[in-house]
KOLLUMDO-475845 format. One line per field, with one value per residue (C-alpha): x, y, z; residue in three letters. Coordinates in nm, 4 decimals. Layout:
# KOLLUMDO-475845
X: (X	...)
Y: (Y	...)
Z: (Z	...)
resn: (Ala	...)
This chain:
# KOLLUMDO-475845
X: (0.0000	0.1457	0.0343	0.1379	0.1333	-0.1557	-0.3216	-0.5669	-0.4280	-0.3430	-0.4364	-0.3106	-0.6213	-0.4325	-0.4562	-0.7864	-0.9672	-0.7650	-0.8610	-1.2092	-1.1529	-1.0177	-1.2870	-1.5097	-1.3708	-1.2120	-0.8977	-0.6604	-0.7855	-1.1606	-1.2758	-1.4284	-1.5071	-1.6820	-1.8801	-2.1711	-2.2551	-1.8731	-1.9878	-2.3133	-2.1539	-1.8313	-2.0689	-2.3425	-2.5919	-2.6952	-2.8967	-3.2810	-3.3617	-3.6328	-3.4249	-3.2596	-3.0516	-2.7620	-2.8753	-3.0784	-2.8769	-2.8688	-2.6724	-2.4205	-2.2970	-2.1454	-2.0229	-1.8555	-1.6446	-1.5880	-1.6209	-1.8474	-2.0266	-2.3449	-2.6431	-2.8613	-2.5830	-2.5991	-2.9409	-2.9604	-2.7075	-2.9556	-3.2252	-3.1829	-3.0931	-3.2310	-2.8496	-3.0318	-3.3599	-3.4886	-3.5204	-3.4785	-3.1416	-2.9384	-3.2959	-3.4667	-3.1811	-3.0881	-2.9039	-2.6948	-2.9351	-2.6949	-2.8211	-3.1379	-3.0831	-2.9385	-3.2616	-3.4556	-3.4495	-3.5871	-3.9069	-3.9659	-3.9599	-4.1693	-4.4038	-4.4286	-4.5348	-4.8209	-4.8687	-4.6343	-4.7513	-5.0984	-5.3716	-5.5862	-5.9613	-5.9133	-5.5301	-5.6014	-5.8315	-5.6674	-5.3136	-5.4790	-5.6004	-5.2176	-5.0890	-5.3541	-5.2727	-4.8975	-4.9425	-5.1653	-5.0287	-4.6279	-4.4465	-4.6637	-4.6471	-4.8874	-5.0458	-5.0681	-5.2087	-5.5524	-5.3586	-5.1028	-5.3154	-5.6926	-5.7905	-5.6941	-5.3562	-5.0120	-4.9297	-5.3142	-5.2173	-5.4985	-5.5836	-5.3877	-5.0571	-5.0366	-5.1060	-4.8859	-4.5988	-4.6652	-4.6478	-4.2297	-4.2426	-4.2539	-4.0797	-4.3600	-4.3393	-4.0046	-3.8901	-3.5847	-3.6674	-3.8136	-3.9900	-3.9763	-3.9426	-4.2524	-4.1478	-4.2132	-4.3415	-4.3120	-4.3729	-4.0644	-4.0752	-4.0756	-3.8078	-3.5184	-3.3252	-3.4111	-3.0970	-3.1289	-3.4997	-3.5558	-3.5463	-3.3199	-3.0690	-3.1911	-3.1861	-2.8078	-2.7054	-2.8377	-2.7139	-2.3315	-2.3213	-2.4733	-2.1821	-1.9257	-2.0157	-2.1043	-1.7034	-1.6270	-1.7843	-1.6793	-1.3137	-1.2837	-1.5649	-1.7053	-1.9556	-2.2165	-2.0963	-2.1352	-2.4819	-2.5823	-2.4557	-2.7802	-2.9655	-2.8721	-2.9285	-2.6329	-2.6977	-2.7527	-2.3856	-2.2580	-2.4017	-2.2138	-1.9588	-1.6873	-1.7537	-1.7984	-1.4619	-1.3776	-1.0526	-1.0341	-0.8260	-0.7626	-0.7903	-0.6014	-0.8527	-1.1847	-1.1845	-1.4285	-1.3391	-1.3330	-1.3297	-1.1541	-1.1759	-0.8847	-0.8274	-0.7916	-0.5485	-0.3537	-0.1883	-0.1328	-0.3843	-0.2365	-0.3060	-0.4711	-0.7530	-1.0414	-1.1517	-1.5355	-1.8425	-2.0599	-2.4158	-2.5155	-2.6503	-2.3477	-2.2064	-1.8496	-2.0711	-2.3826	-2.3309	-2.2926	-2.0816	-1.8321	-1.8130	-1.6833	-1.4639	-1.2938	-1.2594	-1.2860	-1.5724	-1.9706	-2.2160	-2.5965	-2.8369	-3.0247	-3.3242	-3.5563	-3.4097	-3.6581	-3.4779	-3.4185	-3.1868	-2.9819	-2.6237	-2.4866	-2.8092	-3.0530	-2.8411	-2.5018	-2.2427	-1.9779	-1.6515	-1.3570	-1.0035	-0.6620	-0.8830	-1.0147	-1.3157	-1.2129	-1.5331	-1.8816	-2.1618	-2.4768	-2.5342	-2.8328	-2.8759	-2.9784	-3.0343	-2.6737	-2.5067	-2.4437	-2.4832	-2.2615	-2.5673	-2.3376	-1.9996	-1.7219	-1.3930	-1.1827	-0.8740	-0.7853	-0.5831	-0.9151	-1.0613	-0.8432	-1.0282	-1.3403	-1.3050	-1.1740	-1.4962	-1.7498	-1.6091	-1.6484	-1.9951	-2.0803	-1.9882	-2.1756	-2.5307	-2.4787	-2.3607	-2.1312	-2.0776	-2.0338	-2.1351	-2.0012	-2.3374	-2.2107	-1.9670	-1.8414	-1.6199	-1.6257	-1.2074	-1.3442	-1.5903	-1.3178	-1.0202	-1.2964	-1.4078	-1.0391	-0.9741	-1.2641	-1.1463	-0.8101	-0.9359)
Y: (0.0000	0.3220	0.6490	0.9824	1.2824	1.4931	1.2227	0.9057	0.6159	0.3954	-0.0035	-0.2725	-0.4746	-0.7496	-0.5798	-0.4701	-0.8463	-0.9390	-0.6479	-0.7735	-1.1104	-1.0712	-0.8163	-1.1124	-1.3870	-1.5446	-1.4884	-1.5519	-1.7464	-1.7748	-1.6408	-1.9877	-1.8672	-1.5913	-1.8383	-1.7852	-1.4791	-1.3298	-1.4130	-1.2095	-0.9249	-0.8958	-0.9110	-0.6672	-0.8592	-1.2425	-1.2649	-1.4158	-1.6361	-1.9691	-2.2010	-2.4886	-2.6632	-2.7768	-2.6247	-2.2527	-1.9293	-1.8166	-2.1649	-2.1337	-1.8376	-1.9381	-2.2713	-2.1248	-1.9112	-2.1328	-2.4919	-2.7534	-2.5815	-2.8243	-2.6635	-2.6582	-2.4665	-2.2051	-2.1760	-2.1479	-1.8640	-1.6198	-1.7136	-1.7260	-1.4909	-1.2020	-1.1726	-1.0718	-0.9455	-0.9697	-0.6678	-0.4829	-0.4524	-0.5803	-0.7580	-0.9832	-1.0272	-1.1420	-0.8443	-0.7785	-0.6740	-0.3561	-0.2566	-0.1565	0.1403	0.2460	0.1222	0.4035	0.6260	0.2789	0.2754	0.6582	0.6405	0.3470	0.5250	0.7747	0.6305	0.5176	0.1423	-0.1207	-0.3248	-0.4308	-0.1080	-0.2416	-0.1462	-0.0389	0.0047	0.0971	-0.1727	-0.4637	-0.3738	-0.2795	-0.6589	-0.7411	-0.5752	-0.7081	-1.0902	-1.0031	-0.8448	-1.0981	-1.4132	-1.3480	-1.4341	-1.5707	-1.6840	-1.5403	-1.9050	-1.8312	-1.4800	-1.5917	-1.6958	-1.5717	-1.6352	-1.5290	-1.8265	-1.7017	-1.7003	-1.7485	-1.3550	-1.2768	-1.2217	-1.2311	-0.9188	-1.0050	-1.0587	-0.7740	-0.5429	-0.7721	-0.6851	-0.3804	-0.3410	-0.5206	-0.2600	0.0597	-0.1184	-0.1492	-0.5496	-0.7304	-1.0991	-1.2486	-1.6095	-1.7986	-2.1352	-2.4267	-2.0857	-1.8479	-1.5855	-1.5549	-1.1797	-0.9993	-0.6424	-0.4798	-0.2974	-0.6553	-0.8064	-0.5308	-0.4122	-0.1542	0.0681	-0.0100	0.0160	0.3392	0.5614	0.8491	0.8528	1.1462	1.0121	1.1085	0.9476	0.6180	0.6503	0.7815	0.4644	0.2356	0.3689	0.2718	-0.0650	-0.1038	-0.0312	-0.2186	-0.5259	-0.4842	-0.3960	-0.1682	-0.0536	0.2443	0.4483	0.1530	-0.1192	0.0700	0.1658	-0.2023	-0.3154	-0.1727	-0.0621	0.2663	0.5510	0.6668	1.0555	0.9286	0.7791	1.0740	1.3118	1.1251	0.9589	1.2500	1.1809	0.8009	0.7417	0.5839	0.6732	0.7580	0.4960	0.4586	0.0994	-0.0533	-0.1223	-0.0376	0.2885	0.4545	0.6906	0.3704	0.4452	0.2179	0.1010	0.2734	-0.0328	-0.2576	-0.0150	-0.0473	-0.4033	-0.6388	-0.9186	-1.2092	-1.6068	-1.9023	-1.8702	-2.1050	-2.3076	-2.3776	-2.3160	-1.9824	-1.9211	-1.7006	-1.4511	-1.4677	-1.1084	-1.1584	-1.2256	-1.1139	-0.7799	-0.9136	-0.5880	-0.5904	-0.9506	-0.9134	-0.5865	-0.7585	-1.1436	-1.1020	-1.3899	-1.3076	-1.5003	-1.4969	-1.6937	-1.8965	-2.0199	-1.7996	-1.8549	-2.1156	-2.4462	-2.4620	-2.1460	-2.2080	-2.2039	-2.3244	-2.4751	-2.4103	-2.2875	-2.2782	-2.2290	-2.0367	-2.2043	-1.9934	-2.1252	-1.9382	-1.6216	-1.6586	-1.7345	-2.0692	-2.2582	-2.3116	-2.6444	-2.6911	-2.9530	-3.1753	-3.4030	-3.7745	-3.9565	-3.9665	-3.8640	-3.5546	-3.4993	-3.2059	-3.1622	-2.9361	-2.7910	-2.5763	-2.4841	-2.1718	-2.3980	-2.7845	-2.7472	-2.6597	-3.0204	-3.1216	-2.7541	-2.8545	-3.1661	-3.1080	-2.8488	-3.0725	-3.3490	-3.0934	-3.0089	-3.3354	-3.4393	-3.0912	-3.2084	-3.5916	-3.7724	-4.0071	-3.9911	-3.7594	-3.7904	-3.5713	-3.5742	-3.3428	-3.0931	-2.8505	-3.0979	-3.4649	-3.4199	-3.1868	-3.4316	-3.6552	-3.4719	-3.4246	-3.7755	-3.9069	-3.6098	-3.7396	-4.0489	-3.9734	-3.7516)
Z: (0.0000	-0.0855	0.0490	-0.1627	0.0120	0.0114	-0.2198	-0.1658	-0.0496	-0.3358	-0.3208	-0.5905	-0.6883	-0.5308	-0.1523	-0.2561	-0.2908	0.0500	0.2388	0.1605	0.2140	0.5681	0.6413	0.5356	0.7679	0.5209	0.5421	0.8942	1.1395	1.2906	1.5944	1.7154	2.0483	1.9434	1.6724	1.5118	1.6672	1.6028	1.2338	1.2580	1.4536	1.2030	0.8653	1.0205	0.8426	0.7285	0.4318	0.5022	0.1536	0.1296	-0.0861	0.1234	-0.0884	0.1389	0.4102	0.4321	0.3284	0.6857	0.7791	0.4988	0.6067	0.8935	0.7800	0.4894	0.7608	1.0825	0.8899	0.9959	1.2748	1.4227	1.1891	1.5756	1.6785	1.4202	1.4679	1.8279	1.8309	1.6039	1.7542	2.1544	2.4044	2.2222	2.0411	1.7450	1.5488	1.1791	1.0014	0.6200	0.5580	0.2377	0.2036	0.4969	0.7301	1.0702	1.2388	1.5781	1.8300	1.9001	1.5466	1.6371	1.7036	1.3306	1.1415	1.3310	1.0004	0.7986	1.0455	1.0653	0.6844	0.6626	0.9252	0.7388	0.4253	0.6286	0.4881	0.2978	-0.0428	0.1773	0.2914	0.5484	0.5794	0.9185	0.9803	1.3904	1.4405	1.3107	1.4533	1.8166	1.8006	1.6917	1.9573	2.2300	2.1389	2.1586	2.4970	2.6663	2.4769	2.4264	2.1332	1.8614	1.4568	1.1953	1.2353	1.6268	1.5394	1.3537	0.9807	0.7429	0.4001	0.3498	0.1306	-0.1734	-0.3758	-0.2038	-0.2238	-0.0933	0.2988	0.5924	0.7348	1.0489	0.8695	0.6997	1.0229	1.1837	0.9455	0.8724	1.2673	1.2125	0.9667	1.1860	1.5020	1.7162	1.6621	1.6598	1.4931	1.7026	1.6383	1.3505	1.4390	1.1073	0.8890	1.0262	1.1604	1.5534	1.6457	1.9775	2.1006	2.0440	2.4108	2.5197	2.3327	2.2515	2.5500	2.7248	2.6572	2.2431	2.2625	2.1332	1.7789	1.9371	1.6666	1.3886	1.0115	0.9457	1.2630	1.1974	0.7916	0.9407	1.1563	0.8918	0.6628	0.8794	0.9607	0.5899	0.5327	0.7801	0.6894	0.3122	0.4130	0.1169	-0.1038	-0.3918	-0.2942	-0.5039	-0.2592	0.0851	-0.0647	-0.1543	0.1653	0.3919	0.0388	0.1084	-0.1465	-0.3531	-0.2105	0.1813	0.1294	-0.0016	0.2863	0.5576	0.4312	0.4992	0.8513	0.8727	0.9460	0.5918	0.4169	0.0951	-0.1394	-0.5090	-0.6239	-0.9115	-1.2073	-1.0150	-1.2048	-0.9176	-0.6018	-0.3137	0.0935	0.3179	0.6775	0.8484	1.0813	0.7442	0.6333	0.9577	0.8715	0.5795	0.5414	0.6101	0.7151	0.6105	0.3153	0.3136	0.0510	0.0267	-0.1378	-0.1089	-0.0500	-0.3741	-0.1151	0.0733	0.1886	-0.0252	-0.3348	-0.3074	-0.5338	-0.8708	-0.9964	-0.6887	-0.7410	-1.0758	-0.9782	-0.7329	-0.8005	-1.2179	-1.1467	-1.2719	-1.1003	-1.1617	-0.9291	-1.1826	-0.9046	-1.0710	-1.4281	-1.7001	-1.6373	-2.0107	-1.9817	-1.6808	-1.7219	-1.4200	-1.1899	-0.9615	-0.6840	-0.8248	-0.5463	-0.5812	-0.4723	-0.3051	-0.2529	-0.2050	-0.1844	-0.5238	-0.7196	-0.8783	-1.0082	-0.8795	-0.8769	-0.8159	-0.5538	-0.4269	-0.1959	-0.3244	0.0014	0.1828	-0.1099	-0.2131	-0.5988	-0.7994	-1.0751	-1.2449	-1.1565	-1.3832	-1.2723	-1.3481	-1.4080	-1.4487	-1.1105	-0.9412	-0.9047	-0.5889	-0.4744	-0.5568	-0.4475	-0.1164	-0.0469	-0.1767	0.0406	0.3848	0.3036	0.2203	0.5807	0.7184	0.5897	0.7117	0.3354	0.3172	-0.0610	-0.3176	-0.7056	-0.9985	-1.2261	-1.5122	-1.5548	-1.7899	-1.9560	-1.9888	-1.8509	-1.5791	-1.3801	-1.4247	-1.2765	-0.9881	-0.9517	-0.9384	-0.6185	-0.4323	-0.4857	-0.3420	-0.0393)
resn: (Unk	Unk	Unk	Unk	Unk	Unk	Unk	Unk	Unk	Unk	Unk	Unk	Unk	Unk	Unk	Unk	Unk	Unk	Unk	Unk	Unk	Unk	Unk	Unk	Unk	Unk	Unk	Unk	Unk	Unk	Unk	Unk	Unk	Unk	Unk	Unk	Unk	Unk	Unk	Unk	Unk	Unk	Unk	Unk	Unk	Unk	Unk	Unk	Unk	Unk	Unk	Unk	Unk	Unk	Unk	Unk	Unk	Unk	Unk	Unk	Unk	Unk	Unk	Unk	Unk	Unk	Unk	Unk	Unk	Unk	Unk	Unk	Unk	Unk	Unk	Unk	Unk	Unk	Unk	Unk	Unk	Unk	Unk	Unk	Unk	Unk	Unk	Unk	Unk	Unk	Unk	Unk	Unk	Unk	Unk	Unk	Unk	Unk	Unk	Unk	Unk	Unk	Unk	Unk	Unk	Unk	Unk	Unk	Unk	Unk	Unk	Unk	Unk	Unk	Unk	Unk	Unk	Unk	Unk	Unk	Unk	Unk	Unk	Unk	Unk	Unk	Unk	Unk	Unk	Unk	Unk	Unk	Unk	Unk	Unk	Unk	Unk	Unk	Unk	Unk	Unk	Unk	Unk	Unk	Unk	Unk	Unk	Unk	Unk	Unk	Unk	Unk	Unk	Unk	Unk	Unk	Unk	Unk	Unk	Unk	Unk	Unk	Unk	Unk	Unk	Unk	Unk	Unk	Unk	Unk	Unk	Unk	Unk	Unk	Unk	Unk	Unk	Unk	Unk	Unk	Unk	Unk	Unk	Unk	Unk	Unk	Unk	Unk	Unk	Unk	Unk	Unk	Unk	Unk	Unk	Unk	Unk	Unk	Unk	Unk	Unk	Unk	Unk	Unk	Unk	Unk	Unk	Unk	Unk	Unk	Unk	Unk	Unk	Unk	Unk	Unk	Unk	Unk	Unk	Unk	Unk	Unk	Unk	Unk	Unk	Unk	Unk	Unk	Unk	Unk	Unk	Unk	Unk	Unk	Unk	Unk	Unk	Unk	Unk	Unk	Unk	Unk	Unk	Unk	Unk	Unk	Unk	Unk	Unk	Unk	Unk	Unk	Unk	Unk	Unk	Unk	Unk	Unk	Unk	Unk	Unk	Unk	Unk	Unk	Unk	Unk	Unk	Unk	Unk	Unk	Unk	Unk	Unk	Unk	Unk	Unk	Unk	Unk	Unk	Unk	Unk	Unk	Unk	Unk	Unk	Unk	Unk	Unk	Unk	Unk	Unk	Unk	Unk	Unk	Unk	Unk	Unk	Unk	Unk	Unk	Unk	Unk	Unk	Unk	Unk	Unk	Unk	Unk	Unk	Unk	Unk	Unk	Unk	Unk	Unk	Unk	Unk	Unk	Unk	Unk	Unk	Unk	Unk	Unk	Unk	Unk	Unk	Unk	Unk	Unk	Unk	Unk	Unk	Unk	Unk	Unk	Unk	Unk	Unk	Unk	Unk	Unk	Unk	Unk	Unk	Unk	Unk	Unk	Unk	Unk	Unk	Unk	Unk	Unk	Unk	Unk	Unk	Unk	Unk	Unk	Unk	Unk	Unk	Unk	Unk	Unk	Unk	Unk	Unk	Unk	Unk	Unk	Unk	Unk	Unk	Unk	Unk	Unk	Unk	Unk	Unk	Unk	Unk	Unk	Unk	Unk	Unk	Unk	Unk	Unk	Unk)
């Protein structure tokens, strides 16, 4: 890193993809006592998605960081002890409980919209009777509640669910656990603590500190990727960001004005890389253009793509090694085995890689085999056939 006077300072592309790597947790070594919740706290923000493939996008997460962490584990650390809460962030995501303080401008906004995608006949009515079974009952589930759905099509909610959400909307009602995927609501004044219970912090407050963590998190990042990282708004970034704490850099290649974490600039990045697959909505890779900016890798979630015109799969995973992008596959599970439907590598070298991190997850999600289906290549599934083989 080299530092011109009087000028930014000025990152190789090289210390710019392992400044966010480490920032990440993925490269040095884990925090494993801190665990799941050392995850959560570092990345600011797990990504909330329905497909279970391997296991749900909130599970990957922190496997991909701290290995082959007990799945009941990872799920007991987001969802006891009031460590955390569900909220709009990136999208749906589980968030540190200290957060929620910083989404106060989110719920004033939302507030003040006066209603979400749903208007309700009678908005008072139906979330006084919201708040009454919350109060006399404790935590409940839209199911607990009186029903999610009215009778009609998926989308078409009951009356109840949308006053309950709209109530998680504008902070008055609070998710900290979910229960076999429903969300489990609770009065907010009941479940946050008492000294982060309240909306104090004015709009630029909350955006200043959502900044900082955002740079934080990201390690090193253009004024797009802080945005993306909370969904900002390109201007509320620029308002604060002179006094986030960010320091300006210039980043080989990236072409765009970039702001770094000072402590990130303090030291090299340095230590042991990790080699496994990604969740698509993963925090390193879930911004397709910073993706390709800083690992030269595009990656397009294909779950939502016609069958007939998916590249790569279904839920094509990524696969980092050596703090690179080197391949990705598509996995299923077939009974105890677990089934590469499709996999591509970057480089003929990859398949001992690949190999190796399909063999870990494998043993994660209880399979005791592992089955190249198709690849990009006839000499590709081969090379990664003959490294399971060996491992």
């Amino acid at each position: 890193m080299t530092t011109p006077a009087a000028a930014a300072v000025s990152l190789s592309a090289d210390e710019a993809r392992r400044i966010a790597l480490r920032a990440q947790g993925f490269l040095g070594a884990p925090d494993r006592r801190a665990g799941v919740r050392g995850v959560l706290r570092r990345l600011g923000a797990v990504q909330l998605d329905t497909i279970s493939v391997l296991a749900r996008s909130h599970e990957l997460v922190p496997y991909a960081r701290l290995g082959a962490v007990g799945r009941g584990t990872v799920e007991a650390a987001y969802w006891s002890q009031g460590h955390a809460f569900e909220y709009w962030s990136h999208a749906a995501c589980i968030l540190p409980m200290e957060e929620w303080p910083h989404f106060a401008f989110r719920r004033r906004a939302n507030r003040a919209r006066g209603h979400r995608w749903h208007i309700l006949a009678d908005q008072d009515r139906s979330t006084r009777a919201v708040r009454d079974r919350l109060r006399a009952e404790g935590p409940l589930t839209s199911t607990g509640l009186g029903g999610a759905k009215n009778g009609g099509e998926w989308f078409q909610w009951s009356e109840t669910k949308i006053a309950v959400e709209w109530l998680l909307d504008i902070g008055e009602v609070v998710c900290t656990e979910r229960r076999s995927w429903k969300r489990v609501y609770d009065l907010a004044e009941r479940a946050v603590p008492g000294a982060l219970f309240h909306d104090g912090l004015d709009d630029r407050e909350c955006l200043r500190r959502l900044v900082a963590l955002a740079g934080q998190s990201l390690g090193v990042g253009t004024r797009a990727d802080i945005a993306d990282y909370h969904r900002l708004k390109g201007e509320q970034v620029d308002a604060v960001i002179a006094d986030s704490g960010l320091v300006p850099v210039e980043v080989e290649g990236w072409g765009k004005p970039a702001w770094a974490d000072p402590a990130a600039l303090a030291a090299a990045p340095r230590g042991r890389h990790r080699t496994t697959l990604l969740s698509p909505f993963d925090s390193l890779v879930w911004d397709r253009a910073r993706t390709e900016r800083v690992f030269g890798f595009t990656h397009r979630l294909e779950a939502y793509v016609p069958k007939a015109q998916r590249i790569h799969g279904y839920f094509a995973m990524p696969l980092l090694a050596g703090g690179r992008l080197r391949g990705r596959v598509d996995p299923a599970r077939e009974g105890s085995t677990l089934v590469a439907r499709q996999l591509s590598l970057t480089s003929p070298g990859d398949a001992r890689h690949m190999a190796a991190a399909l063999r870990e997850a494998a043993e994660w999600v209880g399979c005791d085999a592992v089955r190249v289906e198709r690849a990009a290549t006839p000499q590709e599934a081969a090379a990664v056939t003959a490294e399971l083989a060996a491992l």
